[in-house]
FIPA-453654 format. One record per residue (C-alpha): residue number from 1; chain; x negated, y, z. Coordinates in nm, 4 decimals. Last residue first. Layout:
REM residues N
<site k="NUM" c="A" c1="X" c2="Y" c3="Z"/>
...
This chain:
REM residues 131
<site k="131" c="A" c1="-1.1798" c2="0.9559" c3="-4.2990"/>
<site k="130" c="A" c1="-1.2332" c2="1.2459" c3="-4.0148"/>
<site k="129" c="A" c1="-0.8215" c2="1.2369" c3="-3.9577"/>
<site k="128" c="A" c1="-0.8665" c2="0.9086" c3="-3.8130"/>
<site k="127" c="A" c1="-1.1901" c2="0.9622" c3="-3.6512"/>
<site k="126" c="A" c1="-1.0032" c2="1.2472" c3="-3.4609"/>
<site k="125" c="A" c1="-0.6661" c2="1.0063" c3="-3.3780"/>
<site k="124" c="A" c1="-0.8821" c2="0.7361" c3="-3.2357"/>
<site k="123" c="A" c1="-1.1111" c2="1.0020" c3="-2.9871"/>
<site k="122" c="A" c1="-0.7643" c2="1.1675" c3="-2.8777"/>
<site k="121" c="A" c1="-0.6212" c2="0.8090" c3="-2.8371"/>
<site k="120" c="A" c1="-0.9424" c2="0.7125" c3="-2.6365"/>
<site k="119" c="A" c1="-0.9175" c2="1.0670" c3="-2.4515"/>
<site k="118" c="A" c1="-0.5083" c2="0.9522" c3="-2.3450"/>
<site k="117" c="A" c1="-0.6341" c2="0.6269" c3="-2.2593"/>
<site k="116" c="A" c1="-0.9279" c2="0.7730" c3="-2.0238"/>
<site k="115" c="A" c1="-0.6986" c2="0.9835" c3="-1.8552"/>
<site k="114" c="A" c1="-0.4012" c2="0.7616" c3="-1.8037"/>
<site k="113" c="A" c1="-0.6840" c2="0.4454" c3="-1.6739"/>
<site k="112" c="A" c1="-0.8028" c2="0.8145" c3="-1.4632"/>
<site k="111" c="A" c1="-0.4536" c2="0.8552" c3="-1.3294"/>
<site k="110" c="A" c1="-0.4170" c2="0.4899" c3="-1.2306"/>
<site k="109" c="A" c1="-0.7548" c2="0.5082" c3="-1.0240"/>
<site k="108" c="A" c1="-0.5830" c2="0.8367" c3="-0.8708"/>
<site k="107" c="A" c1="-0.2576" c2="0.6508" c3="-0.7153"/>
<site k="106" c="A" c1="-0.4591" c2="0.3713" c3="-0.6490"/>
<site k="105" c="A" c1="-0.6490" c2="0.5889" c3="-0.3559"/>
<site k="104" c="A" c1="-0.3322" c2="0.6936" c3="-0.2912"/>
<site k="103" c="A" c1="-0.2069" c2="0.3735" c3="-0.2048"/>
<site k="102" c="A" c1="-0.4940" c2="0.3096" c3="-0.0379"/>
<site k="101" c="A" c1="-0.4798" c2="0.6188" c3="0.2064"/>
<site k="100" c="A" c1="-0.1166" c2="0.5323" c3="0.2678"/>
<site k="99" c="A" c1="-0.2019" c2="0.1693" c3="0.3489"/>
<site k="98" c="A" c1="-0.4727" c2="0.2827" c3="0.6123"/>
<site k="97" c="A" c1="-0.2042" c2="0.5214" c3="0.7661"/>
<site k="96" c="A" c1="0.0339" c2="0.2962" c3="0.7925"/>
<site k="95" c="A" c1="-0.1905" c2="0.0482" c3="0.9750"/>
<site k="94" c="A" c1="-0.3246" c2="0.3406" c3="1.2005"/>
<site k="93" c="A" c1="0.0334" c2="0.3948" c3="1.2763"/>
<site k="92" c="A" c1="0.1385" c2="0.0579" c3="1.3507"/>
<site k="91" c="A" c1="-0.1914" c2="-0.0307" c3="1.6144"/>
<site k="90" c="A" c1="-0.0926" c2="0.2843" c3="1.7692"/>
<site k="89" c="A" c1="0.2778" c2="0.1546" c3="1.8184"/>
<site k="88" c="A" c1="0.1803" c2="-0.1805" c3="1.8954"/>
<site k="87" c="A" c1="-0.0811" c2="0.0150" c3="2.1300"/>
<site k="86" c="A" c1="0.1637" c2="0.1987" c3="2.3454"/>
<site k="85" c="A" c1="0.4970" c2="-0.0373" c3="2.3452"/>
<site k="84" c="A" c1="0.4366" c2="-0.2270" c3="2.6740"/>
<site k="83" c="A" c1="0.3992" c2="0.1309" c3="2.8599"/>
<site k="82" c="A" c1="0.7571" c2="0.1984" c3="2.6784"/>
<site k="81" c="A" c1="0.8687" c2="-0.1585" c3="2.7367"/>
<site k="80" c="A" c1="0.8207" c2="-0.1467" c3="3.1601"/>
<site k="79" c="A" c1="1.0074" c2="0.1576" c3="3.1724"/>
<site k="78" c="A" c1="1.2655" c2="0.0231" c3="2.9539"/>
<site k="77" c="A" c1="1.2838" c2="-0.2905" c3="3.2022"/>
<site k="76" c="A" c1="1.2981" c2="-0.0539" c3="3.5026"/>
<site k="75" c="A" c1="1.5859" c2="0.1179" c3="3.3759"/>
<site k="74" c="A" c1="1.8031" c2="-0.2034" c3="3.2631"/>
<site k="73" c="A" c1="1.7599" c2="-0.3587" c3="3.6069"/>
<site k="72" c="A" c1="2.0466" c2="-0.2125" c3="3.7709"/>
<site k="71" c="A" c1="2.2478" c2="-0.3599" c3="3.4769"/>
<site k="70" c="A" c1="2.1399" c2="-0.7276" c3="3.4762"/>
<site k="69" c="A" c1="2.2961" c2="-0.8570" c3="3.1934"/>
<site k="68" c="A" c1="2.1261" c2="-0.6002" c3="2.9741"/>
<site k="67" c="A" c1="1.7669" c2="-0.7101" c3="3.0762"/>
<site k="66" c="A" c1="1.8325" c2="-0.9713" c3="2.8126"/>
<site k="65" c="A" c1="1.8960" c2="-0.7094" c3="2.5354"/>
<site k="64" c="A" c1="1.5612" c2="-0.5057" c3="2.6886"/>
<site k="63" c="A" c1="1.3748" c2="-0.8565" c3="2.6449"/>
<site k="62" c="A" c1="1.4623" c2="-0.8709" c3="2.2856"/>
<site k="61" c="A" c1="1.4117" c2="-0.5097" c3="2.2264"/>
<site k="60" c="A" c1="1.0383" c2="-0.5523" c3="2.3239"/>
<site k="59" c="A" c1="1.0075" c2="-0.8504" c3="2.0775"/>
<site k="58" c="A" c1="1.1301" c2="-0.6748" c3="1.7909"/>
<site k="57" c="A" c1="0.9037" c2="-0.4195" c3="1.8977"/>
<site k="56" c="A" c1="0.5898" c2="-0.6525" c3="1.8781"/>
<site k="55" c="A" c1="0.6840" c2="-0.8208" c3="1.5939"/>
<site k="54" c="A" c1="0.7086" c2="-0.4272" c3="1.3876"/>
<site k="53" c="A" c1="0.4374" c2="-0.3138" c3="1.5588"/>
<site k="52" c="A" c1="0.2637" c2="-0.6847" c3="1.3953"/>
<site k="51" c="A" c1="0.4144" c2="-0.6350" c3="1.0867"/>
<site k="50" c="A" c1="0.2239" c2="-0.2767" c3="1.0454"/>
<site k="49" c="A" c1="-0.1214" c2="-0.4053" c3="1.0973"/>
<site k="48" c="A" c1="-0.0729" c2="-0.6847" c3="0.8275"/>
<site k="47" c="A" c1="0.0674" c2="-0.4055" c3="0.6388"/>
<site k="46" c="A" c1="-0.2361" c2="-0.2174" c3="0.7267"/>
<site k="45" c="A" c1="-0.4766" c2="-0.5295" c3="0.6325"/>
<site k="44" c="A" c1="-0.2944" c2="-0.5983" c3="0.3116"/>
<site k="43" c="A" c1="-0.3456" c2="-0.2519" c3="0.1927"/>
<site k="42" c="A" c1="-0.7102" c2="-0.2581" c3="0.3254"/>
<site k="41" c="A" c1="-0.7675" c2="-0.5574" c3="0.1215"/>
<site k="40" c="A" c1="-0.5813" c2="-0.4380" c3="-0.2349"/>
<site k="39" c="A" c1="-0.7935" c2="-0.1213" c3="-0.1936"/>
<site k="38" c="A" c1="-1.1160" c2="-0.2655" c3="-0.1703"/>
<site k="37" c="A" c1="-1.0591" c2="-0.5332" c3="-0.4404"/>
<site k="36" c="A" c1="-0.9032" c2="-0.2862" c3="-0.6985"/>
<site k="35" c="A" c1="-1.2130" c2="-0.0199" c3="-0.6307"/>
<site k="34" c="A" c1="-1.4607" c2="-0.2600" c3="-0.6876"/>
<site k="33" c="A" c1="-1.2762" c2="-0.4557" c3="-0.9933"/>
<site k="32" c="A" c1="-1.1750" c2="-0.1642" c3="-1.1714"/>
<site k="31" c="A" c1="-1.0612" c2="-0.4405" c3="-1.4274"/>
<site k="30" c="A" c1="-0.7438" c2="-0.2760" c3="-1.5814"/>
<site k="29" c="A" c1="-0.5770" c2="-0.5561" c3="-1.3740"/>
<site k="28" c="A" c1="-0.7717" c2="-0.5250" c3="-1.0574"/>
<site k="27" c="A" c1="-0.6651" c2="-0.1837" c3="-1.0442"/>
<site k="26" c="A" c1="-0.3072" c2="-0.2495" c3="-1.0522"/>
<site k="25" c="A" c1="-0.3631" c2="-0.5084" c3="-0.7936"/>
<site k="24" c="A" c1="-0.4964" c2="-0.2478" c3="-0.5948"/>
<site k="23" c="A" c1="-0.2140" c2="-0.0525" c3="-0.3918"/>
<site k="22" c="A" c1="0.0689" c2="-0.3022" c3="-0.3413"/>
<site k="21" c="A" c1="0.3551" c2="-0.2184" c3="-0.5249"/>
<site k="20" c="A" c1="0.3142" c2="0.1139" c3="-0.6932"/>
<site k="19" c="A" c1="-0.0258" c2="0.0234" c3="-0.7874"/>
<site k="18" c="A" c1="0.1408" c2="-0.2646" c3="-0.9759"/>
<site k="17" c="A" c1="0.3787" c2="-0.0707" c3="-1.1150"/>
<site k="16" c="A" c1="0.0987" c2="0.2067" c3="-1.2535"/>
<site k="15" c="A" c1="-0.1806" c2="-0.0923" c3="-1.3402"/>
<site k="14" c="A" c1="0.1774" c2="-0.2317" c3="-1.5755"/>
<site k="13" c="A" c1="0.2011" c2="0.1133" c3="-1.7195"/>
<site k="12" c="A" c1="-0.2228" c2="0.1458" c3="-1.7836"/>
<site k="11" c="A" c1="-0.1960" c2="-0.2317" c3="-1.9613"/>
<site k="10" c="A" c1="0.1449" c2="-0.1158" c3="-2.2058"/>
<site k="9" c="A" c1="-0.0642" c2="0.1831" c3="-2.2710"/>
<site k="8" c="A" c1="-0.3826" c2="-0.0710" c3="-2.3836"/>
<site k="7" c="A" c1="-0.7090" c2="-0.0027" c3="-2.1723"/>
<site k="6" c="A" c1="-0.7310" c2="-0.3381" c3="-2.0807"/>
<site k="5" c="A" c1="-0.6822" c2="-0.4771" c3="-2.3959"/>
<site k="4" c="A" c1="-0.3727" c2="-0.7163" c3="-2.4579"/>
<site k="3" c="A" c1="-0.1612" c2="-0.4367" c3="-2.6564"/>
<site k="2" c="A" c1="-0.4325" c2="-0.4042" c3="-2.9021"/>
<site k="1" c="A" c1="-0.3398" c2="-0.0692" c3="-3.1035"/>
């Protein structure tokens, strides 16, 4: 068996890591170029997404731990955060949500590199039992 070739088992393993870690690369590797390049860009767009909720609340909690010198401020400052913290949080979700999507979306490309392996070893194992 050619371990280099893309549809080598050590090659469908290393598209299941991959997938695993950011949804796409593994599909770029077993050259499902399309799919791979599509899913590796919306991945890095929702965690793009993600890391700016995240900025945006680290930001938020900043200015509630300076509002904490002030205590009959401290109310109106959360107040102020929560209407602050609308779209970063809606901006978040959708970004988790497009990099869940994608990683499923990898998920099944790595299934059918495991499905077509397992019929090429199926196809291998008849020809070798034909001769």
């Amino acid at each position: 068996m050619d371990l280099a070739g893309p549809g080598s088992a050590v090659m469908k393993w290393v598209c299941l890591m991959a997938n695993m870690t950011v949804p796409g690369v593994g599909s770029l590797i077993v050259k499902r170029y399309l799919a791979g390049a599509i899913q590796t860009g919306a991945s890095l767009v929702g965690i793009a997404m993600f890391g700016y909720c995240f900025m945006m609340f680290y930001d938020a909690l900043q200015v509630y731990a300076a509002s904490m010198d002030e205590p009959e401020n401290m109310m109106e400052t959360l107040k102020g955060l929560g209407g602050k913290m609308t779209e970063p949080l809606i901006i978040g979700g959708v970004g988790v949500l497009i990099f869940k999507v994608m990683w499923i979306w990898a998920q099944v490309t790595t299934a059918a590199v495991f499905k077509a392996e397992k019929q090429a070893e199926a196809a291998e194992a008849a020809t070798a039992t034909q001769a």
